[in-house]
C-alpha atoms as one frame of an Amber mdcrd trajectory, in Angstrom:
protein
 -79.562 -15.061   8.106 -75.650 -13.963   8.484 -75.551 -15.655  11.641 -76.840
 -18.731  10.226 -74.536 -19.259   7.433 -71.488 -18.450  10.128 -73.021 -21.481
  12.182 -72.947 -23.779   8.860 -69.550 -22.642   8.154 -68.294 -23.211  12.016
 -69.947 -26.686  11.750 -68.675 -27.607   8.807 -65.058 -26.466   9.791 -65.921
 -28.826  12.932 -66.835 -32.048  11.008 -63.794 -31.139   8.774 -61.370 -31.230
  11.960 -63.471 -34.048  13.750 -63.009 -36.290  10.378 -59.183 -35.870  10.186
 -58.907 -36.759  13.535 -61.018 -39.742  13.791 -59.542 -41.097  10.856 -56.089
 -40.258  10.695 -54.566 -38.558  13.888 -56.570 -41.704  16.113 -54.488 -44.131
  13.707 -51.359 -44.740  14.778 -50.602 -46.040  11.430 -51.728 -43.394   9.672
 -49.926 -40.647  11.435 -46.515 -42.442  10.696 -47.604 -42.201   7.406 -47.924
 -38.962   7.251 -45.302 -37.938   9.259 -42.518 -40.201   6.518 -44.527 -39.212
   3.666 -43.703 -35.080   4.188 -40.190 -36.409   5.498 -39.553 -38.244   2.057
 -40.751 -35.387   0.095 -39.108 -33.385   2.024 -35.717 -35.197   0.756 -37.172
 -36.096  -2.400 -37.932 -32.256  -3.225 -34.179 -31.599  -2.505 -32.615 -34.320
  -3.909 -34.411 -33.076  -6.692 -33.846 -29.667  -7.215 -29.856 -30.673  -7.023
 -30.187 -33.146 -10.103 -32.338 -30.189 -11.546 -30.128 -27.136 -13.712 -31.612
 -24.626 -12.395 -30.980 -21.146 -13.845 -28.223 -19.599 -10.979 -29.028 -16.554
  -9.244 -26.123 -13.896  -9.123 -26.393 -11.624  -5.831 -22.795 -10.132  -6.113
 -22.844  -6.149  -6.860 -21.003  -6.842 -10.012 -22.575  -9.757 -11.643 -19.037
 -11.527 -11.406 -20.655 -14.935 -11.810 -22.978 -14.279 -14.696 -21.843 -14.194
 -17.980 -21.751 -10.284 -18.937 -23.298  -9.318 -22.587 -19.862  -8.346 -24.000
 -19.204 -11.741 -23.848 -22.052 -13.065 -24.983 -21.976 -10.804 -28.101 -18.208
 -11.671 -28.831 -18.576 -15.170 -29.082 -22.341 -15.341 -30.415 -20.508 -15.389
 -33.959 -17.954 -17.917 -33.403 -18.983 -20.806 -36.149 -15.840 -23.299 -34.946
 -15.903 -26.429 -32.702 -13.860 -24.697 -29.551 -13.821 -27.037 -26.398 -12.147
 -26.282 -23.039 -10.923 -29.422 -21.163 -11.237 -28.266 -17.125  -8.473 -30.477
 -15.491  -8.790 -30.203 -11.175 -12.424 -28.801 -11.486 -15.728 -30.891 -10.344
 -18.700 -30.458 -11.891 -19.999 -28.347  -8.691 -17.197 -25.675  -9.021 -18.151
 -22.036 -10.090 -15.653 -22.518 -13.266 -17.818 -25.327 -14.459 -20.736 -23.155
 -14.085 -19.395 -20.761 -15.819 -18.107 -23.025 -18.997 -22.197 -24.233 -18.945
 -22.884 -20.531 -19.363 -20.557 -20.066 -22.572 -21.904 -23.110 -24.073 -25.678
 -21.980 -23.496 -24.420 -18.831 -25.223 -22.681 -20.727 -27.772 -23.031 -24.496
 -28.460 -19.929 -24.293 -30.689 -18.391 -23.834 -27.442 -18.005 -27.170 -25.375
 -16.225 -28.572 -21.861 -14.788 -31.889 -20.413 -14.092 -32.247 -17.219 -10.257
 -33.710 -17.728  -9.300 -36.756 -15.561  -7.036 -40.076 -16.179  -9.937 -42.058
 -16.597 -11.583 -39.855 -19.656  -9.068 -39.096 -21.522  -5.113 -40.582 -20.032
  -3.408 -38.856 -23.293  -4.253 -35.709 -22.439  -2.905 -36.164 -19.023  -0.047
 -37.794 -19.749   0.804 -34.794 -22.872   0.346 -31.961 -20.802   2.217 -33.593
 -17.275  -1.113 -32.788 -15.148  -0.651 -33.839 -11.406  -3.322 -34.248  -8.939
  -3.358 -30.883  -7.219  -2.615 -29.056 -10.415  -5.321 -26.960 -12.267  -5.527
 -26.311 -15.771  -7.542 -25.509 -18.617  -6.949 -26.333 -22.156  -8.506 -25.057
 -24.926  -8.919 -26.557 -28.887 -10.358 -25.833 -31.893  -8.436 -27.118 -34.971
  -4.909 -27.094 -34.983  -4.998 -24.325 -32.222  -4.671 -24.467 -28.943  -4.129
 -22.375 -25.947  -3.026 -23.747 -22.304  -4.044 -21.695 -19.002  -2.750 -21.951
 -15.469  -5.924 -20.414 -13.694  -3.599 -19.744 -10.806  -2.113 -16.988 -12.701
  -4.069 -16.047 -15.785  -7.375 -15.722 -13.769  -5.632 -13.650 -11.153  -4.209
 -10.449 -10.465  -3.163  -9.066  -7.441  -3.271  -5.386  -6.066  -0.367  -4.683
  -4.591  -2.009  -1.382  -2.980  -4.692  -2.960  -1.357  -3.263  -6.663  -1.302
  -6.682  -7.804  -2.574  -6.620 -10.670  -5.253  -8.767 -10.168  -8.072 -10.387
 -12.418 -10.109 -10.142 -11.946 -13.970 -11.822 -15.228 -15.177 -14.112 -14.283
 -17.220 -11.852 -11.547 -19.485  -9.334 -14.408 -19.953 -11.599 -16.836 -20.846
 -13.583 -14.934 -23.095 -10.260 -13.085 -24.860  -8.405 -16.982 -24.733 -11.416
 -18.419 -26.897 -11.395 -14.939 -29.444  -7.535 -15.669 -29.798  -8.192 -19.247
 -31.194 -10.803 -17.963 -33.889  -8.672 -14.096 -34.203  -5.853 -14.213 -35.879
  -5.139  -9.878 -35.212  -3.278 -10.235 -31.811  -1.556  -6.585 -31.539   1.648
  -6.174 -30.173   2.418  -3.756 -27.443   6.309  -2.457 -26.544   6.073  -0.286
 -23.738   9.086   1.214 -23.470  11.592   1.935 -20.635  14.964   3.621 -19.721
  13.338   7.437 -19.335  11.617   6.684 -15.785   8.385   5.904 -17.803   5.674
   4.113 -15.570   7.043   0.670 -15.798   5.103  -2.357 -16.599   4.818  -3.369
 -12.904   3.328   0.109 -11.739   0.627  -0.654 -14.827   0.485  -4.104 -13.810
  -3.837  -3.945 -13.993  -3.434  -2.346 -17.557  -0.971  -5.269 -18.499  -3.110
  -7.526 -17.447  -6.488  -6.373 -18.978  -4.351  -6.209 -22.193  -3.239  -9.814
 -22.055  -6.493 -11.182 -21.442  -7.779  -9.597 -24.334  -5.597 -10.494 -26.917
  -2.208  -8.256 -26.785   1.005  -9.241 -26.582   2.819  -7.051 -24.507   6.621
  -6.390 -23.929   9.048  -4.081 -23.022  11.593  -2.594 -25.159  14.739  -0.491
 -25.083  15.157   1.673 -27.715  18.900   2.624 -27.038  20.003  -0.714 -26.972
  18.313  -2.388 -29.882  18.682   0.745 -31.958  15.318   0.442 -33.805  11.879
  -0.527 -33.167  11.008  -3.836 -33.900   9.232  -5.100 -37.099   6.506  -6.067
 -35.199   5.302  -3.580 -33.159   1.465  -2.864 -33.511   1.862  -0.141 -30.978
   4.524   1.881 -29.404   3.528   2.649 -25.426   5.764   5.666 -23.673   3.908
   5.933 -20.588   5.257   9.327 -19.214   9.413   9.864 -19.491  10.358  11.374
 -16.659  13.911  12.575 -18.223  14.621  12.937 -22.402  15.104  10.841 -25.203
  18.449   9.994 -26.806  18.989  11.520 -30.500  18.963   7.523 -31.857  16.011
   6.995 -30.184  14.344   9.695 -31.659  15.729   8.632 -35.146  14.409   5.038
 -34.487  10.776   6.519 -33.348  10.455   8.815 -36.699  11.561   5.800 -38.554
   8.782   4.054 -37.171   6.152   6.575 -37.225   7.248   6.481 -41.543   6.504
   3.387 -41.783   3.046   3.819 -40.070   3.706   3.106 -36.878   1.269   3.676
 -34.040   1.833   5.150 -30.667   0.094   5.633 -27.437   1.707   8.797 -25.461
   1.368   9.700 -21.613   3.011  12.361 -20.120   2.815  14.145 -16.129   3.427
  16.828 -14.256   7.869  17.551 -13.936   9.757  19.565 -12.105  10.450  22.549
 -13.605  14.379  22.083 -14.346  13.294  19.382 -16.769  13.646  19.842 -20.443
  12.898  17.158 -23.024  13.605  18.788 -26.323  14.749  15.493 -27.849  11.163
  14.146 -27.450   9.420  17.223 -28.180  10.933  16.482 -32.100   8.816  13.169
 -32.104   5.512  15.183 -30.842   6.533  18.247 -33.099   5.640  15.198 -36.352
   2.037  15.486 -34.945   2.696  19.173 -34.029   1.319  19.108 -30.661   3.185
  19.394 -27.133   2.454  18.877 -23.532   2.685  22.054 -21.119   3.551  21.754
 -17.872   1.026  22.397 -15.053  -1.577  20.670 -13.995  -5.780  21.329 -13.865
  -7.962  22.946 -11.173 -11.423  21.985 -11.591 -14.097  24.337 -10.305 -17.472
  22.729 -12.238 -19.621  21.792  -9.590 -20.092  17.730  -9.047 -16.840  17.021
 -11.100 -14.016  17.130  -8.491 -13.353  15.763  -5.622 -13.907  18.187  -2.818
 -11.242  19.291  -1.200  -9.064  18.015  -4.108  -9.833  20.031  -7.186  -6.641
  18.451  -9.334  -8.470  14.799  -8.614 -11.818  15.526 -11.146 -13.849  13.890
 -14.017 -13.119  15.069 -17.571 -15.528  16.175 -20.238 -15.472  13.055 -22.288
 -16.226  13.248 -26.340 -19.268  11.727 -27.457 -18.192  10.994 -31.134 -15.591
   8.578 -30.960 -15.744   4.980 -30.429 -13.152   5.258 -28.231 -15.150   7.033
 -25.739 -19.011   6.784 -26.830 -19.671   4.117 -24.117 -17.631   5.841 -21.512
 -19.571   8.647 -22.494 -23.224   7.063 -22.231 -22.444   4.812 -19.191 -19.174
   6.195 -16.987 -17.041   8.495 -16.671 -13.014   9.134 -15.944 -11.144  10.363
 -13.243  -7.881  12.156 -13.499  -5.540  13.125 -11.204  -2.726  15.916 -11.942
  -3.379  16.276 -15.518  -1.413  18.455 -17.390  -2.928  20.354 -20.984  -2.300
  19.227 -24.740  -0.968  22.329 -26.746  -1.161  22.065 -30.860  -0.090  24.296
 -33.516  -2.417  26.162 -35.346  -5.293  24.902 -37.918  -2.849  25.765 -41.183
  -0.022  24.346 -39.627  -1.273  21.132 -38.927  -2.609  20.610 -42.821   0.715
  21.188 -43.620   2.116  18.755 -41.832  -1.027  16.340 -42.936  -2.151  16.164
 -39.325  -6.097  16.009 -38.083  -7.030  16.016 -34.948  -9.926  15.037 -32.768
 -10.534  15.933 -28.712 -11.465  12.797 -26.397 -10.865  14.909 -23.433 -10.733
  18.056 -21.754 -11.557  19.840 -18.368 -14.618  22.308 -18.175 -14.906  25.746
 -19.369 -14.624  26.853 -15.658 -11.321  24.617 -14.737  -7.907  26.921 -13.894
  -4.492  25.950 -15.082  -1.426  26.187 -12.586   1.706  26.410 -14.168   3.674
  27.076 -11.374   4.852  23.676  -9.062   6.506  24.977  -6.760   3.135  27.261
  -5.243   0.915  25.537  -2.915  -2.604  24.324  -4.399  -3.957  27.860  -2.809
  -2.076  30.429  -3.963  -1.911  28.533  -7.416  -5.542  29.211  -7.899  -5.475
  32.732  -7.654  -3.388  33.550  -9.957  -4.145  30.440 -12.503  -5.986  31.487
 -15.875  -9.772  30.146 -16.694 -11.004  28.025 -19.460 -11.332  24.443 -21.161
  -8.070  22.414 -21.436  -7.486  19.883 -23.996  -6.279  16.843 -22.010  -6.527
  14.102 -24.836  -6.994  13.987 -28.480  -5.984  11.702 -31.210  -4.096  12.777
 -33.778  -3.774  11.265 -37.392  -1.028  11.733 -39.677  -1.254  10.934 -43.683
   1.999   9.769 -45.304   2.043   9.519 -48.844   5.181   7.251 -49.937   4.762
   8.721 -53.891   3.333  12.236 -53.465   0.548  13.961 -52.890  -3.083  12.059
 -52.897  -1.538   8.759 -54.043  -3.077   5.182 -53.586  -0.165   4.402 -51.436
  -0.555   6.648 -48.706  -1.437   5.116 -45.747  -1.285   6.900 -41.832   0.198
   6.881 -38.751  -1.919   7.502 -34.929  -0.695   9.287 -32.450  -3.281   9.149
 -29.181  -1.488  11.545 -26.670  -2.568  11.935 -22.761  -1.530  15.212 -20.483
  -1.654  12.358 -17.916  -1.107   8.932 -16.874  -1.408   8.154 -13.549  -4.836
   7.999 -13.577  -4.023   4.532 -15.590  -1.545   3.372 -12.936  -1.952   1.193
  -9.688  -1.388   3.611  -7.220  -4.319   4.868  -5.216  -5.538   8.545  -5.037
  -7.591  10.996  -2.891 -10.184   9.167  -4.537  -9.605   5.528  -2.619  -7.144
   4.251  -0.657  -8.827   0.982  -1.585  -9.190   0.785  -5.412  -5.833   1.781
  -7.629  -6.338   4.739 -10.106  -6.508   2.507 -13.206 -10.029   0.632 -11.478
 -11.388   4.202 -10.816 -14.948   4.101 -13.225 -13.379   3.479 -16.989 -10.211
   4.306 -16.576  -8.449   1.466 -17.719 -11.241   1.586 -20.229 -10.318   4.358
 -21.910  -6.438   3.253 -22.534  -7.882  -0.759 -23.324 -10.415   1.417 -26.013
  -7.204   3.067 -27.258  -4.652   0.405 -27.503  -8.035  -1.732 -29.748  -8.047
   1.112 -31.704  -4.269   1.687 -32.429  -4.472  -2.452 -33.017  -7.270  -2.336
 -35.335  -9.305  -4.670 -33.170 -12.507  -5.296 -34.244 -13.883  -6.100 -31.372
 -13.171  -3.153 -28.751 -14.766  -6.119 -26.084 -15.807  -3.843 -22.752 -16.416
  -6.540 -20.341 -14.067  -5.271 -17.553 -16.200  -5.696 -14.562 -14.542  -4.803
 -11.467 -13.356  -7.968 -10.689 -12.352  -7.342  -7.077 -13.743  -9.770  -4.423
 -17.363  -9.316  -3.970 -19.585 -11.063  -1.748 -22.884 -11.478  -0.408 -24.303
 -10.527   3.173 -27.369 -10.913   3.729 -30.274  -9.029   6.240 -31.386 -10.576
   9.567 -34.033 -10.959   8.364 -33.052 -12.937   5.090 -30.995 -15.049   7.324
 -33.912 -16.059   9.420 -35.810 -16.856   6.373 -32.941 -18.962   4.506 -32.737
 -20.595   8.316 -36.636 -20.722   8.765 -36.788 -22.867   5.548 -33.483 -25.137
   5.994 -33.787 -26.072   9.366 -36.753 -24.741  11.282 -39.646 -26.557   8.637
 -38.684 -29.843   8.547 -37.717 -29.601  12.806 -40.876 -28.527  13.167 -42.698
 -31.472  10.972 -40.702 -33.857  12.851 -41.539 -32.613  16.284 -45.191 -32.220
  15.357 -45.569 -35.963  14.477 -43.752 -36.777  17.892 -46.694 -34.716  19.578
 -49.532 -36.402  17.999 -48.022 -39.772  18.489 -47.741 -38.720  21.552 -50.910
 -37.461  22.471 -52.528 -40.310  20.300 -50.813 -42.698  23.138 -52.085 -40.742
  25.926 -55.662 -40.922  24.620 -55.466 -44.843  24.544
C-alpha cells in the first residue's frame, strides 16, 4: 500500500513537470514571458522598497545612527513648533534620516530641506553658497544657526580620529530654543590648570548640551563675573594670588558654585593661598596618589590606573552606578575636618567616590611604584564628595539663606584628553563615564533639569561583515537575478534545439 501511494505521488509529480513543459517551456512566447515577468518584479520589488520608509536597521556597536532614549525622553515634552531647515543635505543623507527620527519622536519637531527654489529668503539672509552646509533651527522668535562642520565634530588630537557629535548637538541645540537655564562655565587659567584645549572633549560635551563656557583670569579682572553659574579650577599646578582668593570667597558669599580638580605635585609645592578657599568647605587635598589592590578593579600591572567605588545615592552618580563605571588614574585623597567642625562652619558633605577598603596610599613621589607599596598604609580613600555650604545673609535659620556647592576631585586627568595605560586609542575623558561624571556635575552645579546622558561614544564606528554575510548580501544582489536571466537563456535555448 506505501509503495502505491509513492507511485501516485511520483506520477503526479510527473504530469505536474510534463504540463509545465508542454505548455509553457515548449512556448517560446511563454517563456519570454516568464523570463520579463520575474525581471520586472524583480525591478519593481526594488524600486519599491526605495519609495517605501522602511524602519532603518542600525548595525554600528554604538547605535550612532539611531536615535538614543535620552533623546527621545528630552524632547517627548517639547509642546512648541521647532523646525530645522537642512541647507546642502539630500533627502538620502544620514542627517535627513536622522531629522525623520526626531520628528517621529516628536511631531512638534519638523525639517525642510533648504534650497533657492523653496525658500530664496532664507538663502539669501543667511549668505548660503553651494558647497556650504548648514542647519538652522526656529521656533518663535528663537533661533539657533549650526555649521555641522564644526558643531557636529570634534577631533582627538591623541588618536587623530574625528568624532562625530551630531546627535548631542542636535538634541541640546533644540532644548536651548525651548530652555531658557543655559549655565555658564569660567574655567579658569594662569595656575597651570588643565587648559580648555587639554579638556577639549569635556568642552565640547558641555557646549552641546547647553553651557556656555569661557575662560577667565581672575588676577586680571579682579572679580568673578556676575554671571558665572559655575566656577571650574581644573587642577593649579602652582598657588593662588591673595586677590584671587578675595574674589573667590566673594563669590562663594554670594552663592557661587564651583567645580574643583586637583593632582598629584611635586613635593616642593605649597598652595596655602588656595587651601583658604577649600578651608570655607573645610576639606583639603593630600598629596599622594592610590594603589588599588581589590581584585578586577585595576589595571594589572598598573594599580594607580583603577575603577572607583561609585555612590549609589546621588543623582550625580546613580546611573554611573547601575550601568558604568569610572576610571582614574593618579588620584590623590580628599581630607575634611571633623563632624563638629564642619556644622560649625554650616558644611554637609556627601561621598561620590572613593577607592576600596583594600587600596594603599603613597605619599611619597619620589619612591618607585614598588617600594611605595610596602610601606603605603591600607584603607578606603575619599576621592570625591560634594560639599554644601548654608549662608544665612540675616542670621541663623532665616528665609534668606540660601547655599553655595563645592564638588571637589583628588583628580582630574582622568577627565582630560590624554591617553592612559588604559588605551593608547581612546583619551581618559572617553574611558566608560568619565566625562559623565564631570557633565552630571557641572548639570548639577547649573541646576539643569535635565541631567541628558546621551553621550554615546561617538568615535567612528563601522560595520564589517562575515564571509559569509557577504556572500549572502552578494547571493541576493547579484547572483539571483544572474541566475534568472541565464536560466531563461537555457530554456530558450534548449526550446530551439528541440524544434
Amino acid at each position: 500500500m506505501k509503495n502505491k501511494n509513492n507511485e501516485n505521488k511520483v506520477k503526479l509529480s510527473e504530469k505536474i513537470s510534463l504540463k509545465f513543459r508542454k505548455k509553457w517551456i515548449v512556448d517560446s512566447t511563454k517563456t519570454f514571458l516568464i523570463i520579463a515577468v520575474l525581471i520586472v518584479a524583480y525591478i519593481a520589488l526594488n524600486l519599491g522598497i526605495q519609495e517605501v520608509d522602511l524602519p532603518k536597521l542600525d548595525v554600528t556597536e554604538n547605535k550612532i545612527y539611531t536615535l538614543s532614549d535620552a533623546s527621545k525622553d528630552a524632547i517627548a515634552n517639547i509642546n512648541q513648533d521647532i523646525k530645522i531647515y537642512a541647507f546642502g543635505f539630500t533627502e538620502d543623507s544620514s542627517l535627513i534620516d536622522l531629522l525623520k527620527q526626531y520628528n517621529k519622536a516628536n511631531g512638534k519637531i519638523s525639517y525642510e530641506i533648504l534650497t533657492s527654489e523653496t525658500n530664496y529668503e532664507m538663502i539669501q539672509k543667511y549668505q548660503l553658497q553651494d558647497g556650504y552646509y548648514a542647519l538652522i533651527l526656529k521656533s518663535g522668535d528663537s533661533e539657533k544657526v549650526i555649521d555641522p562642520n564644526t558643531e557636529f565634530v570634534t577631533y582627538d588630537y591623541t588618536t587623530y580620529e574625528q568624532i562625530d557629535t551630531t546627535e548631542q548637538s542636535l538634541t541640546n541645540s533644540i532644548l536651548a530654543l525651548t530652555e531658557e537655564n543655559k549655565p555658564k562655565v569660567y574655567f579658569v587659567e594662569g595656575h597651570g590648570e588643565f587648559s580648555t584645549s587639554e579638556l577639549g572633549i569635556l568642552t565640547t560635551y558641555l557646549a552641546n548640551e547647553a553651557f556656555e563656557v569661557e575662560t577667565l583670569n581672575i588676577s586680571t579682572t579682579g572679580s568673578i563675573p556676575e554671571d558665572c553659574d559655575i566656577l571650574a579650577i581644573m587642577s593649579p599646578s602652582t598657588d593662588f594670588l591673595e586677590n584671587e582668593v578675595t574674589a573667590v570667597k566673594d563669590y562663594i558669599n554670594k552663592g557661587g558654585e564651583i567645580y574643583f580638580s586637583m593632582d598629584p605635585v611635586s613635593a616642593e609645592a605649597t598652595f596655602p593661598n588656595l587651601q583658604q578657599i577649600l578651608d570655607e568647605y573645610g576639606v583639603s587635598v593630600e598629596n599622594g596618589y592610590i594603589i588599588e589592590q581589590a581584585s578586577n578593579q585595576y589595571l594589572p600591572q598598573y594599580p594607580y590606573v583603577f575603577m572607583p567605588e561609585v555612590s549609589s545615592s546621588n543623582k550625580i552618580t546613580a546611573d554611573i552606578y547601575t550601568d558604568s563605571s569610572i576610571w582614574l588614574m593618579y588620584s590623590s585623597r580628599l581630607q575634611f575636618k571633623s563632624d563638629e567642625e564642619l556644622e560649625t562652619l554650616n558644611v554637609e558633605k556627601e561621598i561620590l567616590l572613593n577607592s576600596s577598603d583594600e587600596s594603599l596610599y603613597a605619599t611619597d613621589l619620589s619612591q618607585d611604584l614598588n617600594t611605595a607599596m610596602q610601606s603605603a598604609p591600607v584603607g578606603s580613600s575619599d576621592i570625591a564628595a560634594i560639599l554644601t555650604k548654608t549662608l544665612n545673609t540675616e542670621g541663623e535659620e532665616s528665609d534668606d539663606s540660601k547655599t553655595s556647592n563645592l564638588i571637589i576631585s583628588a583628580t582630574g586627568s582622568f577627565i582630560t584628553d590624554y591617553t592612559s595605560p588604559l588605551s593608547e586609542s581612546y583619551p581618559m575623558s572617553y574611558m566608560a563615564s568619565n566625562k559623565d561624571f564631570v557633565i552630571n556635575a557641572m548639570s548639577f552645579l547649573g541646576e539643569k533639569d535635565n541631567i541628558l546622558t546621551i553621550r554615546k561614544d561617538m568615535s567612528s564606528s563601522t560595520y564589517t561583515p562575515t564571509t559569509f554575510q557577504n556572500n549572502i548580501v552578494t547571493a541576493v544582489v547579484f547572483i539571483v537575478p544572474l541566475a534568472i536571466i541565464i536560466i531563461g537563456i537555457i530554456i530558450w535555448s534548449y526550446r530551439k534545439k528541440r524544434k
